[in-house]
VMD Tcl script that draws the C-alpha trace (Angstrom):
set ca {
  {40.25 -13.00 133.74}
  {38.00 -11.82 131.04}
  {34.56 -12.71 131.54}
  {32.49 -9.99 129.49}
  {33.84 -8.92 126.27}
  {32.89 -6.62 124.25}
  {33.31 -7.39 120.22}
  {32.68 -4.30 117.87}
  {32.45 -5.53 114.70}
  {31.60 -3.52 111.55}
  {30.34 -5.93 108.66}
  {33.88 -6.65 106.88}
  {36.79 -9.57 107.15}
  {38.90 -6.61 108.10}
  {36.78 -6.03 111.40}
  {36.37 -9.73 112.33}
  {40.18 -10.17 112.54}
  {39.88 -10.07 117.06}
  {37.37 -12.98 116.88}
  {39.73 -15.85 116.59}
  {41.71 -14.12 119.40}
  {38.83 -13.58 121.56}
  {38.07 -17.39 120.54}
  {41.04 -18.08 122.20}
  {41.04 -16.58 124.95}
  {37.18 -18.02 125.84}
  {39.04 -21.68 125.21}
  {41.94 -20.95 127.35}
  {38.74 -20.61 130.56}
  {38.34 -22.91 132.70}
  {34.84 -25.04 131.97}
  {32.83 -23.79 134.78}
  {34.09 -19.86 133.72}
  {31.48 -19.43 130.90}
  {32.56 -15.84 129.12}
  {29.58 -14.01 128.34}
  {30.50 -12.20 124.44}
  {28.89 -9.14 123.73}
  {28.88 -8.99 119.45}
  {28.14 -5.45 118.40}
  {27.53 -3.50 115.76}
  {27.02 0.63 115.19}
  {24.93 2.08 112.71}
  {26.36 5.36 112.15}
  {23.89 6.34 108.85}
  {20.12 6.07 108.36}
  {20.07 8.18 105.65}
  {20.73 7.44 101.47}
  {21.59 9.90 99.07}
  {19.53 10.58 96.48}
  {21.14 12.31 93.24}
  {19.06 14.12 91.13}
  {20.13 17.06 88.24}
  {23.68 17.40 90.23}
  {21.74 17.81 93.13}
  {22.38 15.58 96.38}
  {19.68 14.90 99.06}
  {20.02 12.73 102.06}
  {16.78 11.13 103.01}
  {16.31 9.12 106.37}
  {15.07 5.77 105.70}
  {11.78 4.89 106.76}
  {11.16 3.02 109.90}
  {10.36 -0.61 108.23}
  {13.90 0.13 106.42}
  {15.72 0.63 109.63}
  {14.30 -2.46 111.00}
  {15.61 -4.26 108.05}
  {19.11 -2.93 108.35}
  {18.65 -4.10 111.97}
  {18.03 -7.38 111.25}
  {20.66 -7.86 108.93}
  {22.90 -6.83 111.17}
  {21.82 -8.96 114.02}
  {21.73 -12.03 111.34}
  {25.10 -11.00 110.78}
  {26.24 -10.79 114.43}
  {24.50 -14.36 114.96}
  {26.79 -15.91 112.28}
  {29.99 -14.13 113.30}
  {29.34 -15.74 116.88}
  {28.66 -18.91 115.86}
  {32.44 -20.12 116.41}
  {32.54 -18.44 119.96}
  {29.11 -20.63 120.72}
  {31.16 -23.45 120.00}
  {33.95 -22.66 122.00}
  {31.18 -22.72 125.01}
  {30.73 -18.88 125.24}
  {27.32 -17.33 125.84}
  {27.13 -14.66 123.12}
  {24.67 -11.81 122.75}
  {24.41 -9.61 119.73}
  {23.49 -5.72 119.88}
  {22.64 -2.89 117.26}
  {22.92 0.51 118.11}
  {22.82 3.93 116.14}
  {24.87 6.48 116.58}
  {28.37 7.18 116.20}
  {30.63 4.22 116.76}
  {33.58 5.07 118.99}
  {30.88 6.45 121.89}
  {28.15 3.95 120.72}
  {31.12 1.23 121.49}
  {32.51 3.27 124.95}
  {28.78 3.18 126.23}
  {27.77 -0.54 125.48}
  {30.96 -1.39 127.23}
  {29.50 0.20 130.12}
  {26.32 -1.10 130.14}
  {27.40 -4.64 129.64}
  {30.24 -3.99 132.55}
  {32.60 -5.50 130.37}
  {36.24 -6.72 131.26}
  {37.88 -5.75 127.94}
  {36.70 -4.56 124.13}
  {38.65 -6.85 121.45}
  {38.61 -4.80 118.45}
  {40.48 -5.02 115.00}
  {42.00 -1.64 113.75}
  {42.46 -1.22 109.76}
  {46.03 -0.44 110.25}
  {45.55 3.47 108.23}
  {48.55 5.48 108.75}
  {49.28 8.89 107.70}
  {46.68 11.17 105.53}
  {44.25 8.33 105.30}
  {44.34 7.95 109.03}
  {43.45 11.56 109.58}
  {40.83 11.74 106.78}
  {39.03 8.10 107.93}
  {40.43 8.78 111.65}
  {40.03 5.73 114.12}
  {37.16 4.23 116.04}
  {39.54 2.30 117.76}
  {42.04 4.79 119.00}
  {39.01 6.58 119.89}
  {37.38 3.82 121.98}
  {41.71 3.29 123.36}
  {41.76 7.12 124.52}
  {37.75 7.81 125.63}
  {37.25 4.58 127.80}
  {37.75 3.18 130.93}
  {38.17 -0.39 129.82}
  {41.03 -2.36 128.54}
  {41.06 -2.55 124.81}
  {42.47 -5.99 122.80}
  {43.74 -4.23 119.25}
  {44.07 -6.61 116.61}
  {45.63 -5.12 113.68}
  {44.24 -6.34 110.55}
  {47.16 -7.44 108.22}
  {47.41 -9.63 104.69}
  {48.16 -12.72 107.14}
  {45.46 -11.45 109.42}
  {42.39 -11.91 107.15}
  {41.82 -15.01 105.51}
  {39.89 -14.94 102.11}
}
mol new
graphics top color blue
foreach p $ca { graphics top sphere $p radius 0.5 }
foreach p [lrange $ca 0 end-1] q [lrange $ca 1 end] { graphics top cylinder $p $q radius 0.2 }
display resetview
């Protein structure tokens, strides 16, 4: 069964659509299985534009900004998992920097984890090639079993 899940989560409704499955599946265990839930997040920018006479200029952010965006995205991750703590899962929250499809492959190896329960935003045609997909990404470029939830009007609740 799956013990160690990976959840990547990105911020929006949209992206927390796999939580009430994985919530499920943690409640279906048995009481003395205790799933261990990896929340995760990937911070693909540390950079802000800066506009100035037509001109655009990206400028890193400093390093007390990056710990801020850090921290609100473990704050985040906290409150996300608050549900799964309830359903008796041990959940850990992670940040990491890079790009999010291989950000997501390699915290899924370092956590060992039986399966990554992801949401997918459900693009199709040009918007799928112009956006592409972290998820069919992590689907094609990992080892691990992938949950896809697709994120539908009945899937996100307001």
């Amino acid at each position: 069964m799956y013990e160690r899940i990976l959840v990547p989560l990105d911020g929006s409704k949209i992206g927390e659509a796999a939580l009430p499955y994985v919530e499920e599946l943690v409640s279906r265990l048995s009481p003395e299985v205790k799933a261990e839930v990896t929340l995760f997040q990937v911070l693909s920018s540390l950079t802000h534009d800066i506009v100035a006479g037509g001109v655009t200029a990206s400028i890193p952010y400093t390093d007390e900004e990056v710990e801020q965006i850090k921290k609100k995205a473990m704050d985040y991750l906290d409150k996300a998992g608050e549900s799964l703590k309830s359903k008796g899962a041990i959940v850990r929250c992670k940040v990491a920097v890079g790009k999010a499809a291989e950000e997501i492959i390699k915290a899924a190896g370092e956590i060992n984890a039986d399966l990554v329960a992801m949401s997918t935003h459900g693009r199709t045609g040009l918007s799928r090639w112009a956006f592409g997909s972290v998820t069919d990404r992590v689907l094609r470029g990992g080892t691990i079993p992938v949950l896809m939830v697709r994120a539908g009007k009945d899937t996100v609740k307001s």
